[in-house]
Structure formats: structure tokens, C-alpha cells
C-alpha positions in Angstrom: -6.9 -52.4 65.5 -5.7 -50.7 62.3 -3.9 -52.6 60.4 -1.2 -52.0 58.0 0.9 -53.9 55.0 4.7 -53.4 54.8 7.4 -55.2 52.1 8.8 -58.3 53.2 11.8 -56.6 53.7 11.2 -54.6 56.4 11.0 -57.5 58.5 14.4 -58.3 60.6 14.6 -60.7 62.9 11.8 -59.6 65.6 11.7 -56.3 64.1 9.7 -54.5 61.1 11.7 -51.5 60.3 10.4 -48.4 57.8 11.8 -45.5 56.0 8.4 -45.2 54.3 7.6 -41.6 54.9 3.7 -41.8 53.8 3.2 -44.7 56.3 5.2 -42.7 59.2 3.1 -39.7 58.5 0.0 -41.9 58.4 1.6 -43.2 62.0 2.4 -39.9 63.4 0.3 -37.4 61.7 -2.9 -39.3 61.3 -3.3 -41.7 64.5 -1.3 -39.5 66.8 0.4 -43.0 67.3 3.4 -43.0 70.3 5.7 -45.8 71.6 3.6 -48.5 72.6 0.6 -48.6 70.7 -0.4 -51.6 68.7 -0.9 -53.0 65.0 -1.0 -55.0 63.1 1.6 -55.7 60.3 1.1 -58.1 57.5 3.8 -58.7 54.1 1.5 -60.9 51.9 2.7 -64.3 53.0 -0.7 -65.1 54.5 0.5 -64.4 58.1 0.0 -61.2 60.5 2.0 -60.4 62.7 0.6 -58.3 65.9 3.4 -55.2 66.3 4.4 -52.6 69.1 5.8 -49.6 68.4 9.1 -49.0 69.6 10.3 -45.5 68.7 9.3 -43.1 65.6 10.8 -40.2 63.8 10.9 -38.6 61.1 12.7 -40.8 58.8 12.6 -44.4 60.1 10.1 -46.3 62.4 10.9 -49.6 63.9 8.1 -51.9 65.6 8.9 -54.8 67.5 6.8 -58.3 66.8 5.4 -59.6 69.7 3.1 -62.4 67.8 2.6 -64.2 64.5 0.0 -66.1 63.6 -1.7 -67.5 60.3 -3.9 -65.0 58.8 -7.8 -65.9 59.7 -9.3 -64.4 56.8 -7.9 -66.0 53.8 -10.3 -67.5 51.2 -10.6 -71.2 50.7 -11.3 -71.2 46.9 -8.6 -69.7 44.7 -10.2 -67.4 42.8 -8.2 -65.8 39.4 -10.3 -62.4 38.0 -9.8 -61.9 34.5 -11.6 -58.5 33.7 -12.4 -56.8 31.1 -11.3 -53.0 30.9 -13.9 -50.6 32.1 -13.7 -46.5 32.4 -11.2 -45.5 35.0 -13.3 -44.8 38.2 -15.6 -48.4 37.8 -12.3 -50.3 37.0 -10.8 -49.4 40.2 -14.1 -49.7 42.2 -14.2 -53.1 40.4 -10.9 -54.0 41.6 -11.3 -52.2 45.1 -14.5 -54.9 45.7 -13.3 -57.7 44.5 -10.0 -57.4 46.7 -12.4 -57.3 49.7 -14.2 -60.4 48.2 -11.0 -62.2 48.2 -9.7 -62.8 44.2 -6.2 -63.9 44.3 -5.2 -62.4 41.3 -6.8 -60.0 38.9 -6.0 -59.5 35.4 -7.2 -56.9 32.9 -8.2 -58.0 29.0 -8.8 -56.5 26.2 -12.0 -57.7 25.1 -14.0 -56.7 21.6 -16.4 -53.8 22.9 -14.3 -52.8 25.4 -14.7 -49.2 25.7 -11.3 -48.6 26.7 -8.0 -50.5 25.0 -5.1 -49.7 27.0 -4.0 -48.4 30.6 -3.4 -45.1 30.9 -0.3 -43.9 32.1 0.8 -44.9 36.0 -2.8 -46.7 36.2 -1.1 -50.2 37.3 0.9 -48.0 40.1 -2.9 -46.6 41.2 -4.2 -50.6 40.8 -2.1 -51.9 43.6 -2.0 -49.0 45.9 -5.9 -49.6 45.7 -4.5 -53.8 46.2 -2.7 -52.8 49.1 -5.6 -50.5 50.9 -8.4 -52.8 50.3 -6.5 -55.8 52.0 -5.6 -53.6 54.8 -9.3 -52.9 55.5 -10.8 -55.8 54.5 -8.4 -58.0 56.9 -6.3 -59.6 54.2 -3.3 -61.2 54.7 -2.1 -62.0 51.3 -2.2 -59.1 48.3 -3.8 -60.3 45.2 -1.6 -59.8 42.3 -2.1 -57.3 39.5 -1.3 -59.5 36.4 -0.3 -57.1 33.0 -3.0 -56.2 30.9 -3.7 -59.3 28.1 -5.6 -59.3 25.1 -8.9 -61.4 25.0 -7.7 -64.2 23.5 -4.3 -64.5 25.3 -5.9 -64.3 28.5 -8.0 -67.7 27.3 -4.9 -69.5 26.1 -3.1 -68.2 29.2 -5.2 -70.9 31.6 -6.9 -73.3 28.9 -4.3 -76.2 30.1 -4.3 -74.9 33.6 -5.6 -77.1 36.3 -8.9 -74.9 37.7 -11.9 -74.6 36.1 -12.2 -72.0 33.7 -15.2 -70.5 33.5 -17.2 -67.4 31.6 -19.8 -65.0 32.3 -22.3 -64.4 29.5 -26.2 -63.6 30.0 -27.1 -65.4 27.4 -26.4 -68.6 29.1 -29.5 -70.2 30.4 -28.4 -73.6 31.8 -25.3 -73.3 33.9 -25.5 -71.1 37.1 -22.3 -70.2 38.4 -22.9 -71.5 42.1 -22.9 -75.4 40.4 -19.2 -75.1 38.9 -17.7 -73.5 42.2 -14.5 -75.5 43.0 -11.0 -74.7 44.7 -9.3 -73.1 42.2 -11.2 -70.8 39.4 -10.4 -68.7 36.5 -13.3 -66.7 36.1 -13.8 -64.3 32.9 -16.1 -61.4 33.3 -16.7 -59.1 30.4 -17.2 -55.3 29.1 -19.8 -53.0 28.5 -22.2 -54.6 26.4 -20.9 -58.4 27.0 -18.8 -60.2 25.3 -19.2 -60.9 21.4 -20.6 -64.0 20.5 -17.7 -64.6 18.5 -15.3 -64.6 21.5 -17.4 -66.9 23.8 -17.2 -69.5 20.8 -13.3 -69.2 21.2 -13.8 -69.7 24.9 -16.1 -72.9 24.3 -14.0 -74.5 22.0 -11.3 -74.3 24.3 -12.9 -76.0 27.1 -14.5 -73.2 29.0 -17.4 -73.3 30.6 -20.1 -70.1 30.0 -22.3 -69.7 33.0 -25.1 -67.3 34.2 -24.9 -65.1 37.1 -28.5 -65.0 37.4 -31.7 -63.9 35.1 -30.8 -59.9 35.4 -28.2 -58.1 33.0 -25.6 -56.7 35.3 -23.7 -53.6 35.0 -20.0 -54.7 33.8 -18.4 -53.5 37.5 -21.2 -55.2 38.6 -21.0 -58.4 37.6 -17.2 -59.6 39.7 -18.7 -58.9 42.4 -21.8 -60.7 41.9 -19.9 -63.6 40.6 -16.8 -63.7 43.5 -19.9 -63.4 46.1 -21.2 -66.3 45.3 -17.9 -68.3 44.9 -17.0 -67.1 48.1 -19.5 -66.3 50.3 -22.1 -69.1 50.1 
């Protein structure tokens, strides 16, 4: 059943009303949809809602809710992505898989051999339409937040005193394997092309972080989230 996320505030009552033209084209245009058919409707509080449709034009469409149930694909572990920037195309496949993995939040850093330093213009706009479609397919019911781009260091001080474990990727680390330091609630660092410098995993250590190996091979830097978030969450 396709599936489809709308704003909270096109929810009335037993209704879900839209004036979003892309989504009535995708309704009318695309699926050929008529009065009705079924979705299913979710407005990232972790709940779906199964939806009929009532009537559509070409302006407004209005669905009526017919159920509403807790969304049964939620992860249990909390996980918060800080990732370093990477060339346009791998950061938003980076971000595209590790929605469908299930990170709660992701936030981009500025790390020291990061090959690219700031978001280009209307890139954040692009980041959460790619949010938005990736937890329409994957089954999501909650939209992981796009945090604003940090530098390195703020990012670290940002969760130091935080209440989750903060950890960070570096393939240098021998002793701690990622799978050992899983608990509910993670803020997971994962760094540019090349790795982090040593210098900035020293700032990491000394402030309580924990460096941790995602396994004997070097992965590529969009690699490595989704290594990491599959074996927080799918093991």
C-alpha cells in the first residue's frame, strides 16, 4: 500500500486535508488514484494512520481516517548521526540509507579533511525532501531530523554532557568494536574522506568519547553510517 507523509496540519478531526499540488498530482497523475482507494498517511508522531480517499481535484484533496495505530517499524535504539560532509551525490545517498536504517537525527560537521566546508545553496531543502521519501518507503513513521550544519568541535561539545553514549568511528582503533558499546540512545560520529585527524579524535577522547572500530577494512566515508547504524540496529 503506498504510503505517504503529510504535515501535522493537515489532519482535522477524522480528516487529512491537502492543497499540496506535487502530492495531488502524485495521487492523480501518477497512481490514477479515485475515491476510495487506500493509503496510508503518516505526520511524524510515530503513528500511521490507514486513509480513504474521499474526493480529489485539482487544488485540494481530503481523505477520511478510518484507523490509527502505532507505527510498527520504529527503531528501539535512538540513534543520533553526526556526519561529516561528503561531495553532494554520496552525502545524500549517505543520508538516503541511513534514514532507511533508522537514525533519528542526522547532523552534518565540518571536520579537518573534509573535502567540502559548507552546504551549498537550497542543499538542506534537498536533505529532507530525501528525509521525507526515504521514510515513506522504508515504512517510517517518525522523520529524522536534519540538525544545521556544526563545526567538528561544536558538534563534540554539543552531546559531551548528554545522557547517550557518545561514540567515534576511527580505523585506527583496534580494541573496541562498535557492536560492544550499542545501548538505547547513541551519538555516533562518523568521519570524512581520509578519516578524521588524529588531533580531533584526541579532542573527542578527552572529552569522554569513546573511539570504536567498525571492523578490520577501511571503509569508504558514505560507507561507513551505514556499516555502523546496521549493526546498532539490525543485530
Amino acid at each position: 500500500m503506498q504510503r505517504f507523509y503529510l504535515p501535522p496540519d493537515n489532519f482535522i478531526g477524522d480528516y487529512a486535508i491537502s492543497t499540496d499540488l506535487d502530492f495531488i498530482k502524485r495521487l492523480s497523475l501518477v497512481l490514477r488514484a479515485k475515491e476510495g482507494d487506500k493509503f496510508l498517511l503518516f505526520n511524524g508522531d510515530g503513528r500511521e494512520k490507514l486513509a480513504q480517499l474521499l474526493n480529489i481535484g485539482k487544488q485540494e484533496v481530503k481523505l477520511l481516517i478510518i484507523d490509527d495505530y502505532s507505527g510498527p517499524r520504529e527503531p528501539v535504539r535512538k540513534i543520533n548521526l553526526f556526519l561529516a560532509l561528503l561531495k553532494a551525490d554520496k552525502l545524500e545517498w549517505a543520508v538516503q540509507k541511513s534514514v532507511e536504517l533508522g537514525a533519528v537525527s542526522i547532523t552534518p560537521i565540518v571536520c579537518k579533511r573534509s573535502v567540502s566546508q559548507s552546504l551549498i545553496a537550497n542543499k538542506s531543502s534537498r536533505l529532507k525532501q530525501i528525509i521525507k521519501e526515504a521514510t515513506e518507503q522504508c515504512g517510517g513513521s517518525v522523520l529524522a531530523g536534519l540538525q544545521p550544519l556544526l563545526p567538528y568541535k561544536q558538534a563534540l561539545l554539543s552531546v559531551a554532557k548528554s545522557a547517550g553514549r557518545n561514540l567515534i568511528a576511527w580505523e585506527d582503533e583496534d580494541n573496541n568494536r562498535l557492536a560492544d558499546f550499542a545501548s538505547d540512545q547513541i551519538n555516533l560520529f562518523i568521519g570524512p574522506e581520509g578519516g578524521f585527524a588524529k588531533e580531533e579524535i584526541e579532542i573527542a577522547l578527552n572529552l569522554n568519547f569513546t573511539a570504536v572500530s567498525l571492523g578490520q577494512r577501511i571503509l569508504r566515508a558514505e560507507t561507513a553510517p551505514i556499516a555502523a547504524l546496521s549493526i546498532l540496529l539490525l543485530t
